[in-house]
C-alpha positions as CSV (number, residue, x, y, z in Angstrom):
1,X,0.0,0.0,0.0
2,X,1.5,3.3,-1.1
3,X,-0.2,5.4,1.5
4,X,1.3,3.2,4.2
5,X,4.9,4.4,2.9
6,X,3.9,7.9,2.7
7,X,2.6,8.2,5.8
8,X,5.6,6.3,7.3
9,X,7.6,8.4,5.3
10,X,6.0,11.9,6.8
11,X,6.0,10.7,10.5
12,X,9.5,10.0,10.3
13,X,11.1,12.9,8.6
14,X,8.3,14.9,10.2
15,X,9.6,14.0,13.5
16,X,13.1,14.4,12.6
17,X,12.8,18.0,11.5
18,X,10.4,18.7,14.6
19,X,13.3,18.1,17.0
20,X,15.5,20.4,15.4
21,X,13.1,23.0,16.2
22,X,12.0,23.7,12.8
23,X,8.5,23.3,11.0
24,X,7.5,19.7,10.3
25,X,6.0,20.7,6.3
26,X,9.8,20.6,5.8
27,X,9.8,17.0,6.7
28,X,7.2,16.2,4.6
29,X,8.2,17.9,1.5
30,X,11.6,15.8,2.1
31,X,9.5,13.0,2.8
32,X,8.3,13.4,-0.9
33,X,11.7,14.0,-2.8
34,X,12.7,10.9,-1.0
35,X,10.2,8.7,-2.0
36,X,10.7,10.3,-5.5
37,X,14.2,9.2,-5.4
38,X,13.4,5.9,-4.1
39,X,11.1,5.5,-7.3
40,X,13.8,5.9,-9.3
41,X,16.0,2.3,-8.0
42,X,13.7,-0.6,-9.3
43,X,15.2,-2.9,-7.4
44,X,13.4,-1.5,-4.1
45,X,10.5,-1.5,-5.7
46,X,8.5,1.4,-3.8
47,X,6.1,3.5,-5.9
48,X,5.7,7.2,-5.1
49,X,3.2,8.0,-8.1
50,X,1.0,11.1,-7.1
51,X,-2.9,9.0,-7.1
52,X,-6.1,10.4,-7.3
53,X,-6.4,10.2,-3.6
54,X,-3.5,11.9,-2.5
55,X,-4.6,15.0,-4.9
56,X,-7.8,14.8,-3.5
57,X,-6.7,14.9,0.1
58,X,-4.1,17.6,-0.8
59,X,-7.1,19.6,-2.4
60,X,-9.1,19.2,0.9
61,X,-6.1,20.6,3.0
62,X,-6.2,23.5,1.2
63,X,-10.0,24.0,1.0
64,X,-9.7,24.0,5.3
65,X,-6.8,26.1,5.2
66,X,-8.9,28.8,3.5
67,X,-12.0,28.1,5.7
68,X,-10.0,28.7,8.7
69,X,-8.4,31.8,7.3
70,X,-11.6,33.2,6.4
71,X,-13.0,32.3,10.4
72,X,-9.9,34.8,11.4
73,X,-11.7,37.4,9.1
74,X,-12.9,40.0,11.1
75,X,-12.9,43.4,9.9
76,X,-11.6,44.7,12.5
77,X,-8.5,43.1,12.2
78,X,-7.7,44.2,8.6
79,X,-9.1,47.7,8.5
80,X,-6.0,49.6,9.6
81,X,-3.8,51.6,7.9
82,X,-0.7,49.9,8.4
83,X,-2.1,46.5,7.7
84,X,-4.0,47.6,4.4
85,X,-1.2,50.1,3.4
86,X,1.4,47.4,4.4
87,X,0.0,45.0,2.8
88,X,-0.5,46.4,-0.9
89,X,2.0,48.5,-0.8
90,X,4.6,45.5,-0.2
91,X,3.0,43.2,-2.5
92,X,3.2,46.0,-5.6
93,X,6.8,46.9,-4.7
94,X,7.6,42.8,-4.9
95,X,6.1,42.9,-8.0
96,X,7.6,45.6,-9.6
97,X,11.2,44.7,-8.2
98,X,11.2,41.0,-8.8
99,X,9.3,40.7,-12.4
100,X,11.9,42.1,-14.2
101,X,14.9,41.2,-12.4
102,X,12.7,36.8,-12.8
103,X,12.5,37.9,-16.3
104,X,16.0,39.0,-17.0
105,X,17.7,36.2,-14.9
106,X,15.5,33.4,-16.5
107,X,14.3,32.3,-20.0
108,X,10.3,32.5,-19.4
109,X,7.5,35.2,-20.7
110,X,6.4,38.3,-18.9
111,X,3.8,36.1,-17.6
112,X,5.6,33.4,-15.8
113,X,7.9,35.8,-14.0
114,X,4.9,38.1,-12.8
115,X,3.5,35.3,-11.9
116,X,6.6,34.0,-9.8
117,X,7.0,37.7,-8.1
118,X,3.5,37.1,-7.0
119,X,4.2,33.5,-5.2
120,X,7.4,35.4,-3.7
121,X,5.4,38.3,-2.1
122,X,3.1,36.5,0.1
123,X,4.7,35.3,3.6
124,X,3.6,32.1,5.7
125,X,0.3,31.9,7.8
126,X,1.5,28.4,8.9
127,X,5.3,29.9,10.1
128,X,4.2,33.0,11.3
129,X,0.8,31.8,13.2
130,X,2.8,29.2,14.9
131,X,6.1,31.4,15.9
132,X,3.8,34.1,17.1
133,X,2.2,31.3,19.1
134,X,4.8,30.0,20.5
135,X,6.5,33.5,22.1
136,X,2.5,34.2,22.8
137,X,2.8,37.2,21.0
138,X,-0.4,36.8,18.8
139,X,-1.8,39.3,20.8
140,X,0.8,41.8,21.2
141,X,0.9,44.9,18.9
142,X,3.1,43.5,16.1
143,X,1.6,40.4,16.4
144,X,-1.9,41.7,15.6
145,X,-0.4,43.9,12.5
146,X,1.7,40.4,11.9
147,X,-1.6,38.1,11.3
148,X,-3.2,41.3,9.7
149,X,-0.9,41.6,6.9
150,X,-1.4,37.5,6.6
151,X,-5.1,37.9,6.2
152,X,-4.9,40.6,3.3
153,X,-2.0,38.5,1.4
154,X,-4.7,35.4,1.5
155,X,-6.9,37.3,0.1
156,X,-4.6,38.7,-2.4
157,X,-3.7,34.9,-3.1
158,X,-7.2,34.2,-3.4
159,X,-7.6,36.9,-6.3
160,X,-5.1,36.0,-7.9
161,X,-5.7,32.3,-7.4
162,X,-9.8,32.9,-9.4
163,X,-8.6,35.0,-12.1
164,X,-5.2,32.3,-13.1
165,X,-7.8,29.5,-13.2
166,X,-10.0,31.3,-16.0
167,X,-13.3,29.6,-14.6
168,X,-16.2,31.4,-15.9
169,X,-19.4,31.1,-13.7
170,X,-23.0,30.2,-14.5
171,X,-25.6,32.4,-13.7
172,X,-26.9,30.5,-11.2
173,X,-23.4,32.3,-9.3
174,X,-25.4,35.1,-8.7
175,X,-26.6,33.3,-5.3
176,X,-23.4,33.5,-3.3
177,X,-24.8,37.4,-3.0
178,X,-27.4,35.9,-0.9
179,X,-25.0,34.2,1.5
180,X,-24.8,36.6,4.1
181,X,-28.7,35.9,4.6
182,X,-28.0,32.4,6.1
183,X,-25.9,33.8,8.8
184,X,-28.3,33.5,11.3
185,X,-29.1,29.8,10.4
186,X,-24.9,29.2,10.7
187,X,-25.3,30.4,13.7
188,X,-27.6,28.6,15.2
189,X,-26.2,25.1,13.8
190,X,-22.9,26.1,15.2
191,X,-24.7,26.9,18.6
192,X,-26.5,23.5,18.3
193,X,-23.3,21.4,17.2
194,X,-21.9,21.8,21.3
195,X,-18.0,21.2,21.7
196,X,-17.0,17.3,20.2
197,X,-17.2,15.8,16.6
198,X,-20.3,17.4,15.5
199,X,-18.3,20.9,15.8
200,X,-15.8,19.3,13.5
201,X,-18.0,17.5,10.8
202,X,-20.2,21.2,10.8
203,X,-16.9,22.9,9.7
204,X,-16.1,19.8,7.3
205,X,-20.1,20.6,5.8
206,X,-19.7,24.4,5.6
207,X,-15.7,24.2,4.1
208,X,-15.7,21.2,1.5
209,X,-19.3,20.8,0.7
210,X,-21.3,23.9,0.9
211,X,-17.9,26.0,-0.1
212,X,-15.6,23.5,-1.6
213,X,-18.2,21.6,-4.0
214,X,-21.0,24.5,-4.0
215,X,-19.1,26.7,-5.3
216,X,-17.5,24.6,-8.1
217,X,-21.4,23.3,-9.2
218,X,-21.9,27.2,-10.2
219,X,-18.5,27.1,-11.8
220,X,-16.9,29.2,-9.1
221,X,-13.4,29.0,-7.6
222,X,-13.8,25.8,-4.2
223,X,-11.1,27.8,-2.9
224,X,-13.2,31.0,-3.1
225,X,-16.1,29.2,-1.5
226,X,-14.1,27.6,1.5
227,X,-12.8,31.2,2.7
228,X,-16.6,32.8,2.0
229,X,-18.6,30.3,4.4
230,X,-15.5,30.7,7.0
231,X,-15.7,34.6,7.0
232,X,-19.5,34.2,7.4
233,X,-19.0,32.6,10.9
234,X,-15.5,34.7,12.1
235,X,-18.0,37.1,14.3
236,X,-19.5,34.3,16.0
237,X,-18.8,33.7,19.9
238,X,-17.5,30.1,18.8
239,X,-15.9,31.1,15.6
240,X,-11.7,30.2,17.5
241,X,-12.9,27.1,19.2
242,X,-14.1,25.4,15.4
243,X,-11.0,26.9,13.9
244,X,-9.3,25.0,17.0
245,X,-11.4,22.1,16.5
246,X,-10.5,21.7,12.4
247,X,-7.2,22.2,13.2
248,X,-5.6,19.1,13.4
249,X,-7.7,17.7,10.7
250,X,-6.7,20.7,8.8
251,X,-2.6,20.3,8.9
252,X,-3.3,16.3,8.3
253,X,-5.0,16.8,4.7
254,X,-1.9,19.5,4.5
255,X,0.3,17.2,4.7
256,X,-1.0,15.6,1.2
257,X,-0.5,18.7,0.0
258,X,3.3,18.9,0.7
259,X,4.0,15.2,-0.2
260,X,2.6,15.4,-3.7
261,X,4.9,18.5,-4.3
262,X,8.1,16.4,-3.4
263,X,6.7,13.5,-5.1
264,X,5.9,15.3,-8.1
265,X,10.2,14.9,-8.7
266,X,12.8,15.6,-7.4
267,X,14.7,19.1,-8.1
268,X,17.4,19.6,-10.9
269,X,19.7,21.8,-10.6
270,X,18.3,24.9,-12.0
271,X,15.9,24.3,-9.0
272,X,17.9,24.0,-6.6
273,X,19.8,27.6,-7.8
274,X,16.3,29.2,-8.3
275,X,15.6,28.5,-4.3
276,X,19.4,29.6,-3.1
277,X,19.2,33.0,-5.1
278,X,15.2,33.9,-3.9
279,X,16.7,32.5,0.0
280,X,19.7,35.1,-0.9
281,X,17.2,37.9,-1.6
282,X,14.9,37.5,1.0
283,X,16.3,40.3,3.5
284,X,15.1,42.5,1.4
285,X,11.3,41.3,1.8
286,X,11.9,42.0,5.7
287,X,14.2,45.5,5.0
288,X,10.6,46.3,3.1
289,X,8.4,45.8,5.5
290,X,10.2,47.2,8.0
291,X,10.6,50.2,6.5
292,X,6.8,50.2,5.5
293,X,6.0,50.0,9.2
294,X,8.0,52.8,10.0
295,X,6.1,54.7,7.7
296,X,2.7,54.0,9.2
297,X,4.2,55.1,12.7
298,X,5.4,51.9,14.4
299,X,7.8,52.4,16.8
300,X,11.3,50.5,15.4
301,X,10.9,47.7,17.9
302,X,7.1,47.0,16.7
303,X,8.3,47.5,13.0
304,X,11.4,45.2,13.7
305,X,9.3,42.3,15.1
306,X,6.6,42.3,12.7
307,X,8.7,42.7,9.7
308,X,11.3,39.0,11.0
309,X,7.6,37.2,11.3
310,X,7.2,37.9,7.5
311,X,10.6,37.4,6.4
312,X,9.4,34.2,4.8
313,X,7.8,32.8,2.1
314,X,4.9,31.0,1.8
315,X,2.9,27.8,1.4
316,X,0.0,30.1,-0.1
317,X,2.6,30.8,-3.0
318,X,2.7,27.0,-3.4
319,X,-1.1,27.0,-3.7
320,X,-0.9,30.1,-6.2
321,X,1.3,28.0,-8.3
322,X,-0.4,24.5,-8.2
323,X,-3.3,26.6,-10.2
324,X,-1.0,29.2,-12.1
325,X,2.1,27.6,-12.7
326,X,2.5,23.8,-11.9
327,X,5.4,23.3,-13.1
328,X,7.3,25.9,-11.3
329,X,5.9,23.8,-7.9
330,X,9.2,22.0,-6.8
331,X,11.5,24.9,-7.3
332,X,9.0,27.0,-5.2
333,X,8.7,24.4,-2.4
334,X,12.9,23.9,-2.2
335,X,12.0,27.8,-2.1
336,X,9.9,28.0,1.0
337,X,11.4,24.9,2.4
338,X,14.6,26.9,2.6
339,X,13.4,30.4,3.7
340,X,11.8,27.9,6.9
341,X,15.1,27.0,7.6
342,X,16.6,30.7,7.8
343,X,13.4,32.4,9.7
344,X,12.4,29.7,12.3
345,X,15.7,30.4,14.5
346,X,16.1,34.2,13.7
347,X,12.6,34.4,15.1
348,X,13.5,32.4,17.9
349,X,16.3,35.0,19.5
350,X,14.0,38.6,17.8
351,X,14.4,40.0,21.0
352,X,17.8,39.5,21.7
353,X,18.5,40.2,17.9
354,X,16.5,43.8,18.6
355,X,18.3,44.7,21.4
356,X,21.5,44.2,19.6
357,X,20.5,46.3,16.4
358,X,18.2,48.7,18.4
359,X,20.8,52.1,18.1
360,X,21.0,51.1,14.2
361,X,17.6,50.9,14.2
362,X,15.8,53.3,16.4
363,X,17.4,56.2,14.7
364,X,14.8,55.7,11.9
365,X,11.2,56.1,14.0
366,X,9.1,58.7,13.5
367,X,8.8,61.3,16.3
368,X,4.8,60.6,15.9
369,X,3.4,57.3,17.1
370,X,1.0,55.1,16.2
371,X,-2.2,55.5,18.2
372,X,-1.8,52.0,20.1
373,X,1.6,52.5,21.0
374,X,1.2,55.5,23.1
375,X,2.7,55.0,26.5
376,X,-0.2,54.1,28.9
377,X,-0.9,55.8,32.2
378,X,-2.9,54.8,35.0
379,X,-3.3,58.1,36.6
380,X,-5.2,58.4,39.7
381,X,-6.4,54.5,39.6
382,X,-5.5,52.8,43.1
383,X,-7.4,49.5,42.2
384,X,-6.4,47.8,38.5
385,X,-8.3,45.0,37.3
386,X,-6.5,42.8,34.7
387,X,-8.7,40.7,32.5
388,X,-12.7,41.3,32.2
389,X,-13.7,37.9,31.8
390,X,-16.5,37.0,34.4
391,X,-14.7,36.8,37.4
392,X,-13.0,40.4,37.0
393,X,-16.3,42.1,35.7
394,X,-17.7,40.1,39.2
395,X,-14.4,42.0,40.7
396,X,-14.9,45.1,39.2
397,X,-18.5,45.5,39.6
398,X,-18.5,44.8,43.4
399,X,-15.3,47.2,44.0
400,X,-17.4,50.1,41.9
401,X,-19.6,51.3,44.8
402,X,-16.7,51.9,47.1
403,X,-13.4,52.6,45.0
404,X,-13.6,55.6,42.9
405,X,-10.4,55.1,41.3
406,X,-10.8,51.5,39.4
407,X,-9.7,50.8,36.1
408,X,-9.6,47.7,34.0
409,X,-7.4,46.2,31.4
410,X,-8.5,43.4,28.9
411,X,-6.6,41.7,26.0
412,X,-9.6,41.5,23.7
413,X,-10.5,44.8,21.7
414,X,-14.2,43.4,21.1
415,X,-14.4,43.2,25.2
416,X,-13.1,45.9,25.6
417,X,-15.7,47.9,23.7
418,X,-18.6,46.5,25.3
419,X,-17.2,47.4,29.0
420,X,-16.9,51.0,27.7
421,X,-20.4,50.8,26.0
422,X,-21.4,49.4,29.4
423,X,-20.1,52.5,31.6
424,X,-16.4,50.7,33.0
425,X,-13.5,52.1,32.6
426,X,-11.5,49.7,30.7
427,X,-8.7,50.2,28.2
428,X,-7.0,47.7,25.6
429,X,-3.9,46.3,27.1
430,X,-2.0,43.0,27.2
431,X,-0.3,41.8,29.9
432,X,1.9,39.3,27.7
433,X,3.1,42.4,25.5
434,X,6.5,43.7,26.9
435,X,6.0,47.0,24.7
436,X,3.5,47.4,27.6
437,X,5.4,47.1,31.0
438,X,8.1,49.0,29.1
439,X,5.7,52.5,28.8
440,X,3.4,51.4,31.5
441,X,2.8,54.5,34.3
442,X,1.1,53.9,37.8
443,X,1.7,56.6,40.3
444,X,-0.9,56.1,42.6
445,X,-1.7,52.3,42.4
446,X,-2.2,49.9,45.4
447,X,-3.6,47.1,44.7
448,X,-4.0,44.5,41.4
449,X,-6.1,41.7,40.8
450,X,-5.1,39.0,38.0
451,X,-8.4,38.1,36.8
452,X,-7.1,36.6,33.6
453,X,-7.7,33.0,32.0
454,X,-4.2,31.8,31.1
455,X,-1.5,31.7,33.7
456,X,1.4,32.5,31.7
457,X,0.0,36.0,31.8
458,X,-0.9,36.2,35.0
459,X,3.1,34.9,36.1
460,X,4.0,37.8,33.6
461,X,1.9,40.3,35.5
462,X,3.0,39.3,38.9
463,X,6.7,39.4,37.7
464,X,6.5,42.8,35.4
465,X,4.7,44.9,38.2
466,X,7.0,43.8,41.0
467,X,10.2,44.0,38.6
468,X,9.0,47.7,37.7
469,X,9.4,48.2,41.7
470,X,5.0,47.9,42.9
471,X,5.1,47.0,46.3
472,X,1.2,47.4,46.5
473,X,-0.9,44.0,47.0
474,X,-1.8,41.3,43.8
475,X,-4.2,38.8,44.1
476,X,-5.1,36.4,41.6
477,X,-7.5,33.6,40.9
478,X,-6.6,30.3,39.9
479,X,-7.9,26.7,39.1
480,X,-4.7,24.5,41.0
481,X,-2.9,24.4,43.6
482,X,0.1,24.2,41.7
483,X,-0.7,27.0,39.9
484,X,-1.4,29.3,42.6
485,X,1.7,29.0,44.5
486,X,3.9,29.5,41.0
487,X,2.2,32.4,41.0
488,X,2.8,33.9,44.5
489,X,6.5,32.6,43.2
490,X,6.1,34.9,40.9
491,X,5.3,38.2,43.0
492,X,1.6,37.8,43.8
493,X,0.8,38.4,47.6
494,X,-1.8,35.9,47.3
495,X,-3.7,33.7,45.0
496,X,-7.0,31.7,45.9
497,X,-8.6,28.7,44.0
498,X,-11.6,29.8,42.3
499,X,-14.1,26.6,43.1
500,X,-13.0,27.1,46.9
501,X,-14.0,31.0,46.5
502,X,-17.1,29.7,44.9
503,X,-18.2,27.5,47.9
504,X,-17.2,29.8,50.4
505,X,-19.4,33.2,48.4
506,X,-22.1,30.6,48.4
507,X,-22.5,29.6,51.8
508,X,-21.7,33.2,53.0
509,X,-25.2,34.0,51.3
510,X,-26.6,32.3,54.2
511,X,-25.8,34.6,56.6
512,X,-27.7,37.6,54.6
513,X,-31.2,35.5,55.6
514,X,-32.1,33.9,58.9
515,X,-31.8,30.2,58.7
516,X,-35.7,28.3,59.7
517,X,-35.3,26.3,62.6
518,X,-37.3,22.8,62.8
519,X,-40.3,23.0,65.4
520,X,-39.7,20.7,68.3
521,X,-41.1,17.2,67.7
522,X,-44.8,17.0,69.8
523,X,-44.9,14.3,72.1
């Protein structure tokens, strides 16, 4: 059985690159070429022929790489200057720079090398997502602008990915203008689908049926139809948690993906030269962006940080080209296989690398700054609140009647807004963001409560506030044990386990109300 092999094949090599600290897709692509190059000696006898089933299973990877892109797709996140200007404004300088210089280095048509600046523009989801991740940065300020910039180069991809195909639609097409009607009903199946495999096969339904295989029926692009139904549900409560779900499933159809590029052949030389000069050029695509964020305001730390998580290319440009230009699909894989190799461990040691280059590179800020990169001051506050889930709105709403100077901090813009709708003062902040301790002011503070979900950002807190010299009182809330004394390790004064609070603000209700004592038994 062939897909035995293969998926020996991608475990093993997988696994190998994995513990070397870099992404496992590189595994899997050299899973591929090896199983080409077995092909080649008959005397072993292994077959590594692409079948109709590995296509197919590499076409469904892609159709739930798109969904979950498009459930990321909230407006929000994409309507700022520097991620729309960013964004275009990088992807037509690529253009214009690398056409001409692919044209004049290689024999191909206008065309082909346009078409190859356009694979070369686009940066990794996968890389970026995951190294953003892994510092927990996705929230921080260059994170945001970071998985931004992503977002409009998918959908750049995805342009360019309908108009290279050359489908032409029926007129029954006409009905995807009706989609945003059957929002509601999304909702509600997504409500109804609770938290196990029916969340799953819901987002298999909405990304390869209704999008995948709807779309194609009325002669449109799958592709297209896989990112519509996902940016239907991105505004939904839930719309993270089936993205989470799907993920697996998701990077296990990718793998298909990346094995029938390496088994496609193996690279000649020509390929292999094509990959080392675009690897020797791609500073440039990180001088760029950096550069580009300067001009929108960021400060050169911000700038610095979002333009090494995009010094990359990506596995979108490998999905531009399995429509556009197939055969240019192994030289672009040895291309992003190798630009993986160089930006997984400079983005490992960016904040060490910043510090070092920081009084080459500060010199080039702009005296204005961007709006969210103001230095934050708590003024008058006494009392801070840090996260507004439900047991700091609980904190926050029973500390209002006495404490006139309470303020809140919350992660999440969305909450943030409705706290401000609802009357409390709460600002956008992140405790996990270092550009935040570094221009955080709190004159008159005394006392913090960590009311936030994840520990690691409430160790952060209780570490940042006490290593910027607060001697007040923190408190925190926590689920374990073990958790609650790593964080009095950290700095808090004390930290309480939230189902023992529970029980004892229960039974304390008891003493609001006289307790009914039993009549005496009659004799």
């Amino acid at each position: 059985m062939p897909e035995a092999i293969w998926i020996s094949f991608a475990f093993g090599l997988g696994l190998l690159i994995k513990a070397v600290g870099l992404p496992p897709l590189i595994g899997y692509l050299a899973a591929g070429f090896v199983l080409s190059g077995l092909a080649a000696v008959p005397s072993i006898g292994i077959s590594a022929e692409p079948t109709s089933v590995l296509a197919h299973i590499a076409h469904l990877g892609v159709l739930l790489m798109l969904f979950t892109v498009g459930l990321k797709l909230k407006l929000k996140s994409v309507i700022s200057p520097e991620v729309i200007g960013g964004s275009l404004l990088h992807f037509a300088i690529t253009c214009f720079v690398f056409t001409p210089g692919i044209y004049l280095l290689l024999d191909i048509t206008w065309y082909v090398a346009f078409m190859l600046a356009v694979a070369l523009s686009f940066s990794s989801t996968v890389l970026a997502a995951k190294v953003l991740e892994n510092k927990r940065e996705l929230r921080a300020f260059h994170g945001r602008v970071s998985i931004g910039i992503l977002i409009m180069q998918d959908l750049i991809a995805l342009v360019v990915m309908s108009l290279a195909a050359g489908q032409t639609p029926s007129e029954w097409a006409l009905i995807i203008f009706g989609l945003p009607l059957l929002r509601p009903l999304l909702f509600k199946l997504l409500d109804a689908s609770g938290h196990d495999e029916l969340l799953v096969l819901l987002g298999l339904l909405l990304a390869l049926v209704l999008g995948g295989m709807g779309f194609e029926t009325v002669g449109l692009s799958s592709e297209l139809g896989a990112l519509i139904f996902g940016a239907i549900l991105a505004n939904h409560p839930r719309s993270q948690e089936l993205a989470k779900s799907l993920w697996s499933v998701k990077e296990i159809f990718l793998v298909g993906f990346f094995l029938q590029i390496g088994i496609g052949g193996l690279p000649d030389t020509s390929a292999i030269v094509f990959a080392i000069v675009a690897a020797l050029v791609l500073p440039l695509k990180g001088i760029l962006f950096f550069f580009l964020m300067l001009l929108f305001r960021l400060r050169a730390r911000s700038g610095f940080l979002t333009a090494l998580s995009l010094t990359n290319y990506s596995e979108f440009g490998l999905i531009v080209a399995s429509i556009a230009l197939p055969e240019w699909l192994v030289p672009l894989a040895i291309t992003v296989a190798l630009s993986f190799l160089i930006s997984a461990p400079l983005n490992r040691f960016a904040h060490p690398l910043y510090e070092w280059l920081s009084h080459r590179l500060a010199p080039f800020e702009s005296k204005q700054r961007h709006p969210d990169e103001q230095p934050i001051s708590l003024g008058e506050t006494r009392v801070l609140v840090m996260g507004m889930g439900r047991t700091g709105t609980s904190a926050y709403d029973w500390l209002q009647a006495t404490e006139p100077h309470l303020m809140a901090l919350d992660s999440d813009p969305a909450k943030v807004a409705r706290h401000q709708r609802e009357g409390r003062t709460v600002i956008y902040a992140d405790a996990e963001d270092n550009t935040f301790w570094e221009s955080l002011h709190m004159p008159a503070l005394e006392a913090v409560i960590l009311a936030m979900s994840d520990i690691e950002a409430k160790l952060i807190a209780a570490r940042m506030l006490r290593k910027l010299g607060f001697t007040g009182y923190i408190v925190a809330h926590t689920m374990y044990p073990d958790e609650a004394r790593y964080i009095q390790e950290a700095g808090a004064d004390d930290a309480y386990l939230t189902m023992s609070e529970t029980g004892v603000a229960l039974a304390s209700h008891l003493l609001d109300r006289p307790i009914a004592t039993k009549p005496e038994p009659t004799s």
